[in-house]
N, CA, C and O of each residue as an XYZ file, in Angstrom:
364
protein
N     -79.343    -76.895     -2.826
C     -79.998    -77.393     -1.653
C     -80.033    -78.908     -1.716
O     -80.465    -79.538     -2.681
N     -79.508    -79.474     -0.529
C     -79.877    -80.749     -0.385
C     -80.299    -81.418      0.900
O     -79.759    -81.570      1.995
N     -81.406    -81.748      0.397
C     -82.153    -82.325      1.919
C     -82.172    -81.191      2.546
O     -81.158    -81.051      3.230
N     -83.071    -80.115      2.616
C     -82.621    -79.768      3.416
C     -81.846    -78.650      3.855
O     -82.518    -77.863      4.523
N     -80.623    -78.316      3.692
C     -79.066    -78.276      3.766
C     -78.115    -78.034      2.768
O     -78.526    -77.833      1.625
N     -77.023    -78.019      2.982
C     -75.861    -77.943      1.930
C     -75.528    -79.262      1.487
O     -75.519    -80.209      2.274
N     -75.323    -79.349      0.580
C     -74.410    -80.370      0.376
C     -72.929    -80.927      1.133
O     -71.998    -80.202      1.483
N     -72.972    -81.688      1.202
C     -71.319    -81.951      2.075
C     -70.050    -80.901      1.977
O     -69.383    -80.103      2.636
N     -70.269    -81.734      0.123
C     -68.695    -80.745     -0.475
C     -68.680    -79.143     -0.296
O     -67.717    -78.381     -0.366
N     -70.028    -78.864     -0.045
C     -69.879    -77.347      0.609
C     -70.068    -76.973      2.073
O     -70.039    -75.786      2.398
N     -70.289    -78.091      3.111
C     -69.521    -78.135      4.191
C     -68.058    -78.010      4.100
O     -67.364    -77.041      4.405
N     -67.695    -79.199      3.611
C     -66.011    -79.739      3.539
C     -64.937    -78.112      3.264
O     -63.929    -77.625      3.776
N     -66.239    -77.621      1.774
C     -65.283    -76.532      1.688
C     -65.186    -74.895      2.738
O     -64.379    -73.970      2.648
N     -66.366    -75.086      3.678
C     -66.608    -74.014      4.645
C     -65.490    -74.683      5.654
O     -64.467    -74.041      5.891
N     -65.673    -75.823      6.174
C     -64.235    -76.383      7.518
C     -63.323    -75.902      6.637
O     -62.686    -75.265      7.476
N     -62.830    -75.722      5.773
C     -61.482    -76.106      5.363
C     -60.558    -74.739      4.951
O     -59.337    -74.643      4.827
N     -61.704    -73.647      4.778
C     -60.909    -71.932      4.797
C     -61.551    -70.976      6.004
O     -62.642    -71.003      6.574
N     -60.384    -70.122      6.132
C     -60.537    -68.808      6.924
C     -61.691    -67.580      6.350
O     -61.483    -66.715      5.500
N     -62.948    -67.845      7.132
C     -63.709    -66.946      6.770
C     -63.757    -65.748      7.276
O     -64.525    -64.851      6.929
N     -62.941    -65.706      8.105
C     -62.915    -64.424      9.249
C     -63.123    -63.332      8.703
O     -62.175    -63.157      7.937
N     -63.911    -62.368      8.639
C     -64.316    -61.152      8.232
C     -64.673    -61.096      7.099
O     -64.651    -59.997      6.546
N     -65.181    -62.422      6.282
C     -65.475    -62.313      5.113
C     -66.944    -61.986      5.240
O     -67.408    -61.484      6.263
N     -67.763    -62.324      4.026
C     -69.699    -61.901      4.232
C     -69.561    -63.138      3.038
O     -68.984    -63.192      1.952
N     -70.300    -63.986      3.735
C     -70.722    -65.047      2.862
C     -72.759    -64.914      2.760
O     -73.694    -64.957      3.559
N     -72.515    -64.693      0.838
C     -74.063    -65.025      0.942
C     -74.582    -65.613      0.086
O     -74.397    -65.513     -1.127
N     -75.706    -66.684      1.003
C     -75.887    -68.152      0.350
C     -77.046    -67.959     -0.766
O     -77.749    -66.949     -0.803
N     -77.155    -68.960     -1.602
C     -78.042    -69.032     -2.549
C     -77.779    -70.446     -2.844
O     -76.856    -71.210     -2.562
N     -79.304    -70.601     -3.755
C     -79.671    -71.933     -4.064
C     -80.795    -71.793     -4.574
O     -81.648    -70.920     -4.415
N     -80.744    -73.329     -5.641
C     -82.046    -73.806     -6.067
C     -82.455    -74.811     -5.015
O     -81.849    -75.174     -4.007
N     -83.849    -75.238     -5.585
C     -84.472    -75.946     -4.668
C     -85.728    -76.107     -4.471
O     -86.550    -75.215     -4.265
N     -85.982    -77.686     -4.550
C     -87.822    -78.155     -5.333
C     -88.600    -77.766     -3.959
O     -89.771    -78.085     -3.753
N     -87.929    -77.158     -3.203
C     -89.324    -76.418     -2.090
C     -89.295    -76.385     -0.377
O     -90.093    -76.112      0.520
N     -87.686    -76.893     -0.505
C     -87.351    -76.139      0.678
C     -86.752    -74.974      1.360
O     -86.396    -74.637      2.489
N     -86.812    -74.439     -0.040
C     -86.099    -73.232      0.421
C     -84.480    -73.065      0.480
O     -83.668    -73.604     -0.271
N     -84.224    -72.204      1.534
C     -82.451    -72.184      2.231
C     -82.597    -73.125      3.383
O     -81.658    -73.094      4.178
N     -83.763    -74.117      3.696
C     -83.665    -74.596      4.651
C     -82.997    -74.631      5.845
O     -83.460    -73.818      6.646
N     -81.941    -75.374      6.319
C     -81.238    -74.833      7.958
C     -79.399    -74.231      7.488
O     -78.424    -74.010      8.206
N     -79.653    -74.114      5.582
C     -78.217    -73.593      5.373
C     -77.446    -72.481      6.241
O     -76.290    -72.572      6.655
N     -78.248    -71.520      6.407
C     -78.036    -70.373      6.972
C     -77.319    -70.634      8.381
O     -76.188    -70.201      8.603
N     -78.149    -71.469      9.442
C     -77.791    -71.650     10.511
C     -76.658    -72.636     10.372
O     -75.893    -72.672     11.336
N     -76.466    -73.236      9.621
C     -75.158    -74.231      9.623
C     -74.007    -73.474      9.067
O     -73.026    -73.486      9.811
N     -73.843    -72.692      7.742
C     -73.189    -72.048      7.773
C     -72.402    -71.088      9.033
O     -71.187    -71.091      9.235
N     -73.516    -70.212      9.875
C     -73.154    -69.530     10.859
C     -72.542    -70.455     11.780
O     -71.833    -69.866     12.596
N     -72.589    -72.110     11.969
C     -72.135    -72.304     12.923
C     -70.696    -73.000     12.357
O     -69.879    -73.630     13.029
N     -70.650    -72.727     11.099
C     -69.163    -73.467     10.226
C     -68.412    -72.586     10.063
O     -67.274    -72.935      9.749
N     -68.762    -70.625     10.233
C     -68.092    -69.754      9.770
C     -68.535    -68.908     11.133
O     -69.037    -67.856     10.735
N     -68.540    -68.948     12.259
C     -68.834    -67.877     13.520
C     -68.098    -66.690     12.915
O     -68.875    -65.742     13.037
N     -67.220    -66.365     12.449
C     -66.409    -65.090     12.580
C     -66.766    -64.362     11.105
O     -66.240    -63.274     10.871
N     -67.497    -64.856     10.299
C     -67.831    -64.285      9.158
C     -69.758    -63.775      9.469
O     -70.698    -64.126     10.182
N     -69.426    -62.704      8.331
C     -71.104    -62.216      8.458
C     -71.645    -63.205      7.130
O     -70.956    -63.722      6.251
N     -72.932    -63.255      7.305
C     -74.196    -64.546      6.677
C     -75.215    -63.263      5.951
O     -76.264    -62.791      6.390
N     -74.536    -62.960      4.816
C     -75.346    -61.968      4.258
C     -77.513    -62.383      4.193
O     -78.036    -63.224      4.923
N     -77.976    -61.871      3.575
C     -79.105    -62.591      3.464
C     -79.379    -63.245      1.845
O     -79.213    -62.851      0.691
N     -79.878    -64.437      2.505
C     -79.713    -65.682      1.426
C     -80.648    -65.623      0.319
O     -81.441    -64.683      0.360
N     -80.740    -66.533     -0.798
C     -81.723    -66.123     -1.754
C     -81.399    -67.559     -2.110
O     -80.359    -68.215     -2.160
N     -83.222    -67.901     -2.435
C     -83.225    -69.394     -2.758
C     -84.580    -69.586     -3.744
O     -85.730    -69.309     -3.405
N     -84.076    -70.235     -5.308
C     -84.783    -70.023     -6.149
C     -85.671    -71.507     -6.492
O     -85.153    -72.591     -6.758
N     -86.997    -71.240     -6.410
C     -87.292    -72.439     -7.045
C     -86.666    -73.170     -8.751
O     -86.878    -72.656     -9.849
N     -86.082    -74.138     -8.551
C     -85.686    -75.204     -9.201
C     -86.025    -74.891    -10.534
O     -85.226    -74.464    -11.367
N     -87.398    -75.143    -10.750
C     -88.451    -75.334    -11.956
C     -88.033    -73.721    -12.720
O     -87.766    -73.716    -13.922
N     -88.011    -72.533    -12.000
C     -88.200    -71.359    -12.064
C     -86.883    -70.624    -12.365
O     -86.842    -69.441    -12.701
N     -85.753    -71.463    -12.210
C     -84.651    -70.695    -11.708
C     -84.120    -70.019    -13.660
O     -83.488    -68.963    -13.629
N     -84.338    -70.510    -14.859
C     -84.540    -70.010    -16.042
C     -85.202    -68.583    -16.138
O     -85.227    -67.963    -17.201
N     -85.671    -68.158    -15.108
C     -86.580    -67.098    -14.935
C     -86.466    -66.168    -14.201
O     -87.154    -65.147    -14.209
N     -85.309    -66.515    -13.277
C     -84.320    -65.762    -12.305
C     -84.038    -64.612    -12.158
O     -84.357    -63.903    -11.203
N     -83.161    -64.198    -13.460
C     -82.381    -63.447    -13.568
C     -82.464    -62.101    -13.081
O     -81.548    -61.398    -12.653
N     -84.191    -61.725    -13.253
C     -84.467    -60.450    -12.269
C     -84.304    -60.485    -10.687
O     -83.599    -59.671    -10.092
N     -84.927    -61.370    -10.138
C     -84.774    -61.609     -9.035
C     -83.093    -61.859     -8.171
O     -82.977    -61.695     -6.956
N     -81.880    -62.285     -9.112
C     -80.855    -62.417     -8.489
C     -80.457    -61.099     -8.571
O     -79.926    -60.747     -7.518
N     -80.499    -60.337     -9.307
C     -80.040    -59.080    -10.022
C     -80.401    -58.141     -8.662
O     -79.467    -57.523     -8.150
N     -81.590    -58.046     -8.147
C     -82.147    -57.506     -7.150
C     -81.988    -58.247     -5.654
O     -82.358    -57.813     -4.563
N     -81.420    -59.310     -5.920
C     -80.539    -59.858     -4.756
C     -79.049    -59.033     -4.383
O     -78.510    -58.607     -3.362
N     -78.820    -59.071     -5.465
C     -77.274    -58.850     -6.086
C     -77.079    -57.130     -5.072
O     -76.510    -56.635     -4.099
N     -78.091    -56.804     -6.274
C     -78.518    -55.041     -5.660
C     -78.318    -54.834     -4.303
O     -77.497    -54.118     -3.730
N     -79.468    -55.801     -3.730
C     -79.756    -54.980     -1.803
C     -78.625    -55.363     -1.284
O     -78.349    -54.618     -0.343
N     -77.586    -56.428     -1.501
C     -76.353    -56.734     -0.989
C     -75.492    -55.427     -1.648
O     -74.570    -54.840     -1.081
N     -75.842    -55.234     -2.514
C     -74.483    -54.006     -2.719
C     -73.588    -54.187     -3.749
O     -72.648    -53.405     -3.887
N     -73.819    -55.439     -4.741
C     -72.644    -56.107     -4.912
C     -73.135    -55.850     -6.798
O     -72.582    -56.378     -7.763
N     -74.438    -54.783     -6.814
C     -74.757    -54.962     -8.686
C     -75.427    -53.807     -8.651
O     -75.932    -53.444     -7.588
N     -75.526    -53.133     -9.666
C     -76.284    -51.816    -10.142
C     -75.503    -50.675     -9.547
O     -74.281    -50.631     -9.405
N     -76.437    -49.708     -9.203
C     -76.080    -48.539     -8.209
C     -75.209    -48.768     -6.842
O     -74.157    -48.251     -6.467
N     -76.312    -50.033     -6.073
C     -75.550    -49.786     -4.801
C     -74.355    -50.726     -4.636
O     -74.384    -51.676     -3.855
N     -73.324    -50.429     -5.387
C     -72.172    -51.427     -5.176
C     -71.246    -50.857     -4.040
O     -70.049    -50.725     -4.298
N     -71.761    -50.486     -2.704
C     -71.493    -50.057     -1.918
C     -70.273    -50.795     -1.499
O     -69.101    -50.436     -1.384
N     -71.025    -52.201     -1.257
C     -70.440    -53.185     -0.466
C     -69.110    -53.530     -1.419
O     -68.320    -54.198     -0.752
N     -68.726    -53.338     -2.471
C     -68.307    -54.002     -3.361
C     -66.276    -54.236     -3.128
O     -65.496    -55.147     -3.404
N     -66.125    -52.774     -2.452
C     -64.688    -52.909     -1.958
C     -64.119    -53.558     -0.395
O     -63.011    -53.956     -0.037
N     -65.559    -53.438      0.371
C     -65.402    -54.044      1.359
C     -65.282    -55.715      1.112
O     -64.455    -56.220      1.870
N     -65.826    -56.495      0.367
C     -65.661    -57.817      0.327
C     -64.637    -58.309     -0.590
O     -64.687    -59.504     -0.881
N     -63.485    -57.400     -1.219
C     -62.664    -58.120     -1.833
C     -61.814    -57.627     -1.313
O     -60.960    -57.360     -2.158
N     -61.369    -57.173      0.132
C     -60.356    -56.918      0.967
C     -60.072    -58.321      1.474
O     -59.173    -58.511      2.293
């Protein structure tokens, strides 16, 4: 997270590939803003891709994570049991 937002170089790198039917989902640290307006900028850098739901760790905390991404990981589909999603996003 910066300011805010993404960082540039991860603008630069959303203009610069074909997201079309991909599922992009965002994460970040961050001293307390959260995913701030990433989400909506993304959607408007990638219209044709789905904006999974984001996960944004406090900074200080993020050493402490590991359950919490794990169970990110999970409801997306992409760790544990429900690796539902798991063949759909590497098409």
């Amino acid at each position: 997270m910066w300011w805010g937002s993404m960082p540039m170089a991860v603008n630069t790198f959303l203009e610069e590939y074909d997201f079309e039917g991909k599922i992009i989902a965002p994460f970040c640290t961050h001293g307390g803003s959260g995913l701030g307006s990433s989400v909506t900028d993304i959607e408007k850098l990638c219209p044709d891709a789905e904006t999974a739901d984001g996960l944004a760790v406090y900074g200080l905390r993020a050493d402490q994570a590991g359950e919490q991404v794990a169970e990110w990981l999970e409801k997306l589909g992409l760790y544990g049991e429900n690796q539902d999603r798991e063949e759909e996003i590497q098409e």
